[in-house]
Structure formats: C-alpha cells, structure tokens
C-alpha angles and dihedrals in degrees: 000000000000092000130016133165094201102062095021081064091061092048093048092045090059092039086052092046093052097045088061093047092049079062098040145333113288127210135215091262092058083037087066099038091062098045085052089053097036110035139023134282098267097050084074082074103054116014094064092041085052088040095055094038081051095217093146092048087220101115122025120221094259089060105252133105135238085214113104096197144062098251112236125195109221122207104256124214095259095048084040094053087044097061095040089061089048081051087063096061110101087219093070091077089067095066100053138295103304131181133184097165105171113171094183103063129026127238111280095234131351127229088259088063087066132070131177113202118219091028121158113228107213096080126155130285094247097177088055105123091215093056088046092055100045090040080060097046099051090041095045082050098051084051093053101021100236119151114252133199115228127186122201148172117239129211087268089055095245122131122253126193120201121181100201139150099231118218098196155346124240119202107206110202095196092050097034084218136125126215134191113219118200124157119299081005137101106165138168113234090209083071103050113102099177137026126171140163105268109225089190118105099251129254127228104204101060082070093065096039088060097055089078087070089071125092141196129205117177137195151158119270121209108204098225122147094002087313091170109031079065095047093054093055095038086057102033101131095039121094109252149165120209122185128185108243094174150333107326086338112104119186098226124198112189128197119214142161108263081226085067091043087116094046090049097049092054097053090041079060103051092073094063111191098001095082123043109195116221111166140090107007093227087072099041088056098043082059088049087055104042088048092055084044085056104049090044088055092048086051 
C-alpha cells in the first residue's frame, strides 16, 4: 500500500516517542500519553512492552535514545509519484489549493489511463471557480453547522431558493456528480448558481416544509443475471430499504428528490423486466407513458 493509516500511525507514534527522548528522558507514563494521541487503543499492548524489551534499540531503559536527531519521514518516490497523479484530478482543487509539485518524479498514472465503463458524460465542471467556491463553502458549513443559502435551477429552468444546514456531501461515480443532503434536501451541486452564508437566524420549518419535496417509488427486484447486486451500485447514494420476498426475488423502496424523478424513471427502466414497479400509481403511470412514447416512435 502507498499510504496507510494503519501502519503510517505506528511509524508516526515511534517517530513521536524518540523526538521527545532526543529532548529528555521519557517515562512509561509519556510513553503512554503519546501512543494514546498517536496510535490506536491496542498499540498500548504491545509498543511499550517492544520499547522496554528494547527489541527495537530505539529507547534505552533509562528513557533516553541513542539516537542524536528528531526522526523525519521523507515522501518516497513512490509515495511522491502517487500524489502528483492525485494532483492531476480535477477534483483536488475542491478541497483547497494543493500542490505537490515534485520536479524530480512523474505522476504515477493520468486521468486518460483510466476508464470507467457506464459512465455518464455530463459530470460536473469541476475547475469552475463558482462551483469551487460553493463546493468550499458547503463543505466549510457541514464542518462548523451554520445555515446556507443556496439558489438553483430546477428541471423546468425556474429558480429555487433552500435555507438548510447540510450534513454531508455524496460523490456518485456513475453520475460524476456531487450532491449536498440536508434534511428534507438532496441537491446537485452542478445546478447551484448561488451559495452564501445565511446571516438569518434559521427556520425550522422550512425544513419540514421541504420535506415535501422528497419522493418514494418502490418495486420488486428479481435477482437475474446479478439484478441486485446492480441495483445496489446504480442507487448507491440514494436512501433506500430492501427486503427479501422470496428466493432471489427483494422487495426495494427508494427515496429521491421529486427535481431527479426523470432521472429515476430512466434508470428504473434500464433494468426491463427485472423490476416491476408497484407504488405509487403516478409513477406507475409516468412508465406507462414513456413506454408508449417508445414503441410510437419505433412505428
């Protein structure tokens, strides 16, 4: 593994260890205290017990080191190569200004080596300045829990302003996209055209208004050909209940935003006779009617 935090912690928690004995002796007891910061519950089994066998020679019994200087854990090439090719994501830039500029390697692969298959194309812009900034804010207010005021542009093209406190972002790989959920709120961030800090105290009823802008549509699965294991990546970031009905047939209820009711219906599609839709009968009927739209268009 190029990076790990379960074996780099280890690492880090020695390191740690013998930097305070280069300054002064360290007992048992700051021996402890750093493992509790640096390393997980367990290593305070088993890293004192190595350090005052001294199996590993790094601190003596009288707590110092033999070592003169503060250890440092340089980047290897590998390591090096690895984050200049993560440099190279477009996404990186949402998460602040990085820069692992190293002259001296080249990235370990670039976004053309790799291809998803069933990937939609449409994702979003992710070096536009005004979905950085937003990306930053949402993310900067799930961090800290302040309301924001966001401003987007719904499938019928009219604007639609949401004062909500988000509790989290979703990535979809198939779709490319990002989306913010909040109570009541499941938004892609592609179509928000506006987000700002909201300096009004925040309403909670406008969280329960909103939830009236969530659906549900639910059918039976069977399982042919891998059905659910499908199903459970297509909707992935989507709340959802499945319930086993039978052998290889699940009863699924999926929870969407009425704004991605078109999206839903064509995935929900894509699966033909596999899924047979049964509730609620608005659905039912909007499948009805893009199946008769299919077969005129085929006479």
């Amino acid at each position: 593994m190029i990076f790990s935090e379960i074996y780099g912690a280890y690492y880090n928690t020695v390191a740690a260890i013998i930097s305070e004995a280069v300054s002064h002796p360290v007992s048992n007891e700051d021996i402890r205290k750093i493992i509790e910061k640096h390393a997980f519950g367990e290593s305070i089994l088993t890293i004192p017990e190595a350090i005052n066998a001294e199996r590993w020679q790094l601190i003596k019994p009288d707590g110092t080191t033999p070592i003169e200087g503060k250890p440092t854990l340089p980047l290897s090439t590998l390591q090096k190569r690895w984050l200049k090719a993560v440099a190279c994501d477009p996404r990186i830039k949402l998460f602040g200004d990085v820069n692992f500029d190293f002259p001296d390697v080249e990235p370990l692969f670039l976004p053309e080596d790799i291809i998803v298959f069933d990937k939609y194309s449409d994702g979003d812009n992710y070096e536009d300045g005004e979905y950085i900034s937003n990306f930053r804010l949402i993310t900067d207010a799930i961090k800290n829990r302040y309301p924001i005021k966001v401003i987007t542009i719904n499938r019928k093209g009219k604007s639609v302003c949401s004062v909500l406190i988000p509790d989290y972002l979703e990535y979809s790989e198939k779709d490319d996209k990002f989306r913010l959920i909040a109570p009541g709120h499941i938004i892609n961030l592609g179509r928000i055209v506006k987000c700002k800090k909201s300096n009004k105290p925040f309403d909670i009823g406008r969280v329960r208004q909103s939830r009236k802008k969530t659906a549900s549509v639910s059918f039976e699965l069977s399982d042919e050909r891998n059905a659910l294991e499908r199903v459970l990546l297509h909707f992935a970031h989507f709340e959802k209940s499945v319930e086993r009905i039978g052998e290889d047939r699940y009863f699924v209820t999926i929870k969407y935003d009425n704004d991605d009711e078109t999206e839903m219906l064509i995935r929900i599609l894509s699966f033909g006779p596999m899924i047979k839709v049964t509730a609620p009968g608005c659905f039912i009927d909007l499948i009805k009617q893009r199946l008769l739209a299919q077969k005129s268009c085929g006479q």
